[in-house]
N, C-alpha and C positions, 0 to 999 in steps of 0.2 A: 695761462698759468702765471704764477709770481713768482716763482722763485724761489720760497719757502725755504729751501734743501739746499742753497745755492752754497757751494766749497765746504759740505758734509759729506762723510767719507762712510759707506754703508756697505756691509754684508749681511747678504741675506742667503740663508739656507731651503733649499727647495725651491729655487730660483728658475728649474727652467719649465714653470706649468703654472695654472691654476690660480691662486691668491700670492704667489711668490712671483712670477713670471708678472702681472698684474700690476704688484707693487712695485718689481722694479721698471715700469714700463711709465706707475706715475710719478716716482721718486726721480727718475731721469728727467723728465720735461718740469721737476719743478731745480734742476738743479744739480742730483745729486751725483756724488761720484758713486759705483754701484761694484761690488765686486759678487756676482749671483757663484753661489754653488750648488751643487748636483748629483746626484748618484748616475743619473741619464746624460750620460756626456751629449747626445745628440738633440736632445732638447731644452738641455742647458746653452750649448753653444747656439742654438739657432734662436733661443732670445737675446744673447751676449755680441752675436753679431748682429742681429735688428736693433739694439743699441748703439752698440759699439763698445759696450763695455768689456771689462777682463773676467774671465769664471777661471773654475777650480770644478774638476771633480773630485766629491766628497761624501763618504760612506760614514753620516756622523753618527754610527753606532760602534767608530773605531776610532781609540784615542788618538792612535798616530794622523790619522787624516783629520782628526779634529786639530789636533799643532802644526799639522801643516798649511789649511787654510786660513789658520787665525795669522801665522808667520806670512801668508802669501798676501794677506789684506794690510799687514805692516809691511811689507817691501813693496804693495803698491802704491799705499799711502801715503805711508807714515804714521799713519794713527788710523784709529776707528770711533766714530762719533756716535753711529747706530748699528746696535746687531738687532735682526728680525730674522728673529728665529725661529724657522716657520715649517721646518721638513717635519713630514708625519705619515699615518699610514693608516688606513683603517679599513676593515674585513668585517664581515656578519659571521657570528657562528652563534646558535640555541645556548644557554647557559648551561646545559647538563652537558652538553656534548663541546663544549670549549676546551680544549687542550691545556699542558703547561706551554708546548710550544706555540700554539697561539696567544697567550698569556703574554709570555717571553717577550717574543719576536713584539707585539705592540708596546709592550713597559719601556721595551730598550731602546726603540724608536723612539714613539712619542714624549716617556717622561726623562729614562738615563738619557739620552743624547741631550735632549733639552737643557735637563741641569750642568752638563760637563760642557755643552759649547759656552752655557751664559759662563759659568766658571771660566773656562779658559780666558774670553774675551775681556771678562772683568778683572780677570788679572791685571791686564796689559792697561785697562782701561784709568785705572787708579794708578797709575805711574805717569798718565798724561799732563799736559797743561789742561787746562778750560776749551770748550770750545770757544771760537771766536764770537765774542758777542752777547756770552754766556756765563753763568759760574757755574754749569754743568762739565762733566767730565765726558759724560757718555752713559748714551741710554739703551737700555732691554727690552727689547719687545719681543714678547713669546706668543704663538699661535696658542690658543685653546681651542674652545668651542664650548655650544650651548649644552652640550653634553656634559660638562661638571656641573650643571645644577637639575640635570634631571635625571632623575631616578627611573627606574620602569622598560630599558632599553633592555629588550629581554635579549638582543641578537647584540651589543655592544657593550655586553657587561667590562670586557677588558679594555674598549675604550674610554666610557665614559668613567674610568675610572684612572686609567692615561691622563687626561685632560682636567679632572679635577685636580690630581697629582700638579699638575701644570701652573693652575692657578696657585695651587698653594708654594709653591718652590715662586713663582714669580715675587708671593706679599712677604716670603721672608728675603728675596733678596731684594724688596724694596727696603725691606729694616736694615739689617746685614750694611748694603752700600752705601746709605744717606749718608753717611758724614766725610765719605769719598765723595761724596758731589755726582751718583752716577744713580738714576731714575731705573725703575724695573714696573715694566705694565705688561698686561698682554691683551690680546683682542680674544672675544669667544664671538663665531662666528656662527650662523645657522645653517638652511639646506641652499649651499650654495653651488650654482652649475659648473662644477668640473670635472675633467676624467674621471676625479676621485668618484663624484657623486653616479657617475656614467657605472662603474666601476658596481659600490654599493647599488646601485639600483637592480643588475643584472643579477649578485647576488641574492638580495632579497626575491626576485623574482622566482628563482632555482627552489630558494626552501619552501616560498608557500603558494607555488605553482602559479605566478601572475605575469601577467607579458610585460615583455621589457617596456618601462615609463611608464608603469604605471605605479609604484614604489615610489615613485619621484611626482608623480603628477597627486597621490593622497597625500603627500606630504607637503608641498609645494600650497597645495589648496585652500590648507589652512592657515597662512600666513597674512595676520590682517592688513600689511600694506596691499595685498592683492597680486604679488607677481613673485618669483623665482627669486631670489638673492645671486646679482652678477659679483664677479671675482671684484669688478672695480668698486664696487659698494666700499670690501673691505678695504682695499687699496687708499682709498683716500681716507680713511679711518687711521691706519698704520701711517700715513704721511703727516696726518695730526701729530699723532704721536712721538714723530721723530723731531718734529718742528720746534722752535723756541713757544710757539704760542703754547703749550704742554709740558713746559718748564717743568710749573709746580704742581704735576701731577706723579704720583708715586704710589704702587699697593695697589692700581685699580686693573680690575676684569672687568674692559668695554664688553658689553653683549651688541653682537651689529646683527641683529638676526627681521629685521622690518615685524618686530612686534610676535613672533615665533611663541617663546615663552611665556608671554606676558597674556596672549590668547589663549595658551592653550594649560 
């Protein structure tokens, strides 16, 4: 490793799994100081102690826990360099038979919390100095997925509509922050191996009677680098992006999906 991250100060949301758990696994070996948060206090703490780093549990669909762990990343640090903002949540439901409360429950996840954590932290983050090294203040990285540019998810209408929401709240608050000196990206991710995807696959399985992995093994199948998308793919993606070498990138939706879209 090089060091990349070295004496940058990072919270990441949804930190104890998956692409959150992942990232701050490679943002610590290049460096960085890592403050992971969580709704799952028990697999929050069990990466924060295989670090060593400090967590917070945090339910960021509630403002009060959203100022409490932005305030707990400032009494750890002192500043914040990188938010990756990365909790999310995603369910299969038919489009006729979608709820408001499945609706709901994913908007306020995936996109309200998204907007009110970047909000809060960008508060705090345009009253800093520079980072060291830098004429940045402090950068946004928001989770999406390859789900805002594709259309046709008949079981994901309320996600891929989360996730687009995502992209677009990230390219105004790359407009919005520029002259604060504070960058806004996010990564769009494709079918990548996590609880999550564990999760979606058993669902998909249930609606249209298919044995568990095999949701995930037609989807999987078509991806033209030829293999699954691991957590760490994205991981060192999001590490780019928090790095100096990513300065003068601002407004963009990485797709890390090994060619997902572009096949199909």
């Amino acid at each position: 490793m090089t060091d990349q991250l070295k004496d940058r100060h990072v919270l990441i949301t949804g930190g104890g799994g998956g692409i959150g758990a992942a990232t701050a696994r490679r943002m610590t070996q290049e460096g960085a100081r890592v403050l992971l948060a969580d709704l799952n206090v028990e697999a929050v703490k069990r990466v924060a102690d295989e670090l060593d780093q400090p967590w917070i549990q945090s339910d960021v669909t509630r403002a009060e826990d959203i100022q409490k762990m932005v305030d707990t990343a400032y009494q750890q640090f002192g500043r914040l360099d990188v938010l990756f903002n990365n909790a999310g949540i995603a369910h299969l439901h038919p489009l006729l038979e979608l709820t408001e409360a499945d609706w709901d429950q994913t908007l306020s996840t995936n996109l309200r919390a998204v907007f009110f954590v970047l909000q809060a932290v960008a508060r705090r983050m345009r009253q800093q100095p520079p980072i060291a090294g830098s004429e940045l203040r402090g950068k946004l990285i928001q989770t999406a997925s390859i789900a805002a540019f594709r259309g046709g998810l008949v079981y994901q209408a309320h996600y891929a509509a989360s996730k687009a929401g995502v992209v677009s709240v990230t390219r105004t608050a790359a407009n919005a922050l520029a002259a604060d000196k504070i960058t806004s990206n996010c990564i769009c991710p494709g079918a990548v191996a996590t609880p999550m995807w564990t999760q979606i696959d058993a669902e998909w399985a249930e609606l249209e009677g298919l044995q568990i992995g095999e949701a995930w093994k037609r989807r999987t199948s078509v991806i033209p680098l030829g293999r699954p998308e691991q957590p760490e793919d994205v991981a060192g993606v999001v590490t780019f992006l928090a790095s100096r070498d990513s300065d003068y990138m601002t407004g963009q939706a990485v797709i890390v999906d090994g060619g997902l879209v572009m096949g199909n």
